[in-house]
N, C-alpha and C positions, 0 to 999 in steps of 0.2 A: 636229773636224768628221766626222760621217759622213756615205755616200753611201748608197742604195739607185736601184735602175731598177726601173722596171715597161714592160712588153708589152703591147701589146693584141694578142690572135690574128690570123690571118692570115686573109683568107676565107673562110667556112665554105659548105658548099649553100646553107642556107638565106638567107644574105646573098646569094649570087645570084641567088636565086628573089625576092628581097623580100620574107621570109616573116619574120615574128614569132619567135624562136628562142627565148630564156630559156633552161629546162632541159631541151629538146630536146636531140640528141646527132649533128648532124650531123656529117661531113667536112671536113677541108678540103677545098679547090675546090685547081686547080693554080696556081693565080693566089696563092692564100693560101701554099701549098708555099715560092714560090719568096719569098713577102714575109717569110717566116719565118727564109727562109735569109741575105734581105737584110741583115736584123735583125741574124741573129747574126754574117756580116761586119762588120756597121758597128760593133759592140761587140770585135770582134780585131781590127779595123785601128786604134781611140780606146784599144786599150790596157787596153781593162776585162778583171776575172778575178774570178769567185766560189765562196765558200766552200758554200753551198746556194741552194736554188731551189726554189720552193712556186709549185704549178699547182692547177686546182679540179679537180674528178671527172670534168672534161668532155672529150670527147679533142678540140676543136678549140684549147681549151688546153693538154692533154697533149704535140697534137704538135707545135705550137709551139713549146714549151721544148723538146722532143727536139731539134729542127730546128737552133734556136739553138745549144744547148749539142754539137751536132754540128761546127757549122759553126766554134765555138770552139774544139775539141777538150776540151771538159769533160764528156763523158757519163758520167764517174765521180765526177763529185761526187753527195752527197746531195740527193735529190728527195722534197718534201712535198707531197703532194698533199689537199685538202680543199674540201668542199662549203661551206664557209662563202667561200670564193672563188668559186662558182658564178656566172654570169651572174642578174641582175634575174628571177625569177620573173614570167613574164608574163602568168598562169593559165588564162583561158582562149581568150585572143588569140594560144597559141602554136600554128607552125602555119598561125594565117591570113596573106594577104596581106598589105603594109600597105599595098599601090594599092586592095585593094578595101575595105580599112575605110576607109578615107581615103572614098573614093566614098559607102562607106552611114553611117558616122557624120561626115564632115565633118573637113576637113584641122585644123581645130581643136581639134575631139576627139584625133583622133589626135596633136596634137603634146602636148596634155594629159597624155595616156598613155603619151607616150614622155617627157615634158621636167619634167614638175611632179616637186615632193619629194613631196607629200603626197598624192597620187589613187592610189588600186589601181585595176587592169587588172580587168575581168570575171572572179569568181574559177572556178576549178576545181570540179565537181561532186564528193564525196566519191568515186562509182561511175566518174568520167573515167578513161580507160584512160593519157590523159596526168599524171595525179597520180603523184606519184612515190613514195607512202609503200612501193610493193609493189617496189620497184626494190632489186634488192641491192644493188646501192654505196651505198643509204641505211638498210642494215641498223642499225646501230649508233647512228641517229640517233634521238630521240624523238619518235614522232610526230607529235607536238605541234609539233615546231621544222619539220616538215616542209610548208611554205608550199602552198598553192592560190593564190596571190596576192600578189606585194607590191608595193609603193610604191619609190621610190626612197629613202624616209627608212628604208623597211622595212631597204630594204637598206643602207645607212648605218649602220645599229645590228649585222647583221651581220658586218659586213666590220670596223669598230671594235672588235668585240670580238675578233676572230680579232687585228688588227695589235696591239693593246693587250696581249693574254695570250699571243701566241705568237711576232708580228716582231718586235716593239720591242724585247724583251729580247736578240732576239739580237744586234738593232743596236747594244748597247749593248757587249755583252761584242766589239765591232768584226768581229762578220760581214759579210761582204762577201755580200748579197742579190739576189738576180733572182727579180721575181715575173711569171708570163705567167698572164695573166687574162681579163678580158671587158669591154667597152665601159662599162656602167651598174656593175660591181666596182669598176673603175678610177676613175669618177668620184666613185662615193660615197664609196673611198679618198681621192679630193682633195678632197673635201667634209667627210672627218672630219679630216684634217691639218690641212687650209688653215682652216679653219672657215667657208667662202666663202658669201657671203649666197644666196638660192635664184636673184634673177634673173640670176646670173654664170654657176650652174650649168645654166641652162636652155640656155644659148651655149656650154656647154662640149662642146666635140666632139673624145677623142682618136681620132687616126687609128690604121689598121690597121698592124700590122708595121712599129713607130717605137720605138725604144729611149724612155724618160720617164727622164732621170735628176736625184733631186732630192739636192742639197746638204741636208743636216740640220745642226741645232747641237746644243750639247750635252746641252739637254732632249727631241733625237728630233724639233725643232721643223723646218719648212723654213726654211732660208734661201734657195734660188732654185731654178727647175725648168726644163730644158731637153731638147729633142727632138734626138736625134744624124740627121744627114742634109741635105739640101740643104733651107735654107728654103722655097723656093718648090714644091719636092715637099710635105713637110710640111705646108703652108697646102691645098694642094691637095686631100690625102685629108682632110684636116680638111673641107673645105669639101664632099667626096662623104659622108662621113657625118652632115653637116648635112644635106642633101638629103632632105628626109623621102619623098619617091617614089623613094629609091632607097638605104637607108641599112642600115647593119650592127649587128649587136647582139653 
């Protein structure tokens, strides 16, 4: 049997503004600081220990994983850092509110936007000073892969191909894995494991700064996935990031 755990960051600014993030690059908030820290207690006090760790280009996952891997005494293992773990591409919704899109296009739209596989967000203008092709951390990326906009299925195909040509294998040769990610990463991750039908994943809500750790068998497959922490904590940030007037990306 193998194991892997996934992260989801800690509070970011714009999670406290209610703001649309994707591949924005805010902060953690001090709130996120200390859930990061929580995190990586709860994975040294359950006895976990890993061999590497893969975070995306973003620093509200960057320090995340520092945080954790702090708080474990692990800051000397190897860290992989990559854009194909990025948060959901939001295009041109990142940024705005989600109180006042909810207001001008309808709490509907907006759950659309946030919850469907298949709808892209209002894409990026090529000239958007928020397009990222001009951004150096995406030097090395081909334009062309470089999103104004995606879907959650977008990001599904994504993140699949990163866990397929780069985790799996390691999980194979029995790496011991931690990956700290993003909210819509995370799920398209359990959407391409699990192969979960789309209206499961519309409910699917992981909470912030909660170790996910899932048992695998021996074709990489899951056999069960569980949240280290007090259940009723657990349900509860689940249930703040269900809250689309006040939700985290």
């Amino acid at each position: 049997m193998y194991e892997i755990v996934l992260i989801r960051h800690g509070e970011s600014e714009y999670n406290r503004q209610n703001l649309f993030t994707g591949w924005s690059d805010p902060d953690l908030t001090e709130k996120g600081v200390q859930e990061a820290k929580s995190a990586g207690k709860l994975l040294r006090e359950a006895g976990y220990t890993f061999d590497l760790a893969f975070a995306s280009v973003l620093k509200r996952s960057i320090k995340t994983l520092n945080l954790v891997l702090e708080e474990m005494d692990l800051l000397w293992i190897p860290v992989q850092k990559s854009w194909k773990l990025n948060e959901r591409h939001y295009g041109a919704l990142q940024g705005l509110s989600k109180t006042e899109t909810a207001l001008k296009y309808g709490e509907e739209q907006l759950h659309i936007w946030r919850r469907s596989l298949s709808v892209r967000p209002p894409l990026l203008e090529p000239d958007d000073p928020r397009y990222a092709r001009n951004d150096i951390r995406y030097k090395e990326v081909r334009p062309g892969d470089i999103p104004r906009g995606e879907s959650l299925e977008d990001t599904v195909h994504r993140v699949g191909d990163f866990w397929g040509n780069r985790i799996m294998p390691l999980i194979r040769k029995k790496e011991r894995v931690l990956i700290s990610a993003h909210g819509n990463t995370l799920r398209a991750l359990i959407k391409y494991m699990e192969d979960i039908p789309e209206a499961e994943l519309l409910n699917l809500n992981v909470p912030t700064g909660v170790p996910l750790v899932y048992k695998l068998d021996e074709d990489v497959k899951p056999l069960s996935r569980f949240y280290l922490g007090e259940p009723e904590e657990v349900q509860q940030k689940a249930r703040e990031v269900a809250n689309p007037s006040k939700v985290t990306e």
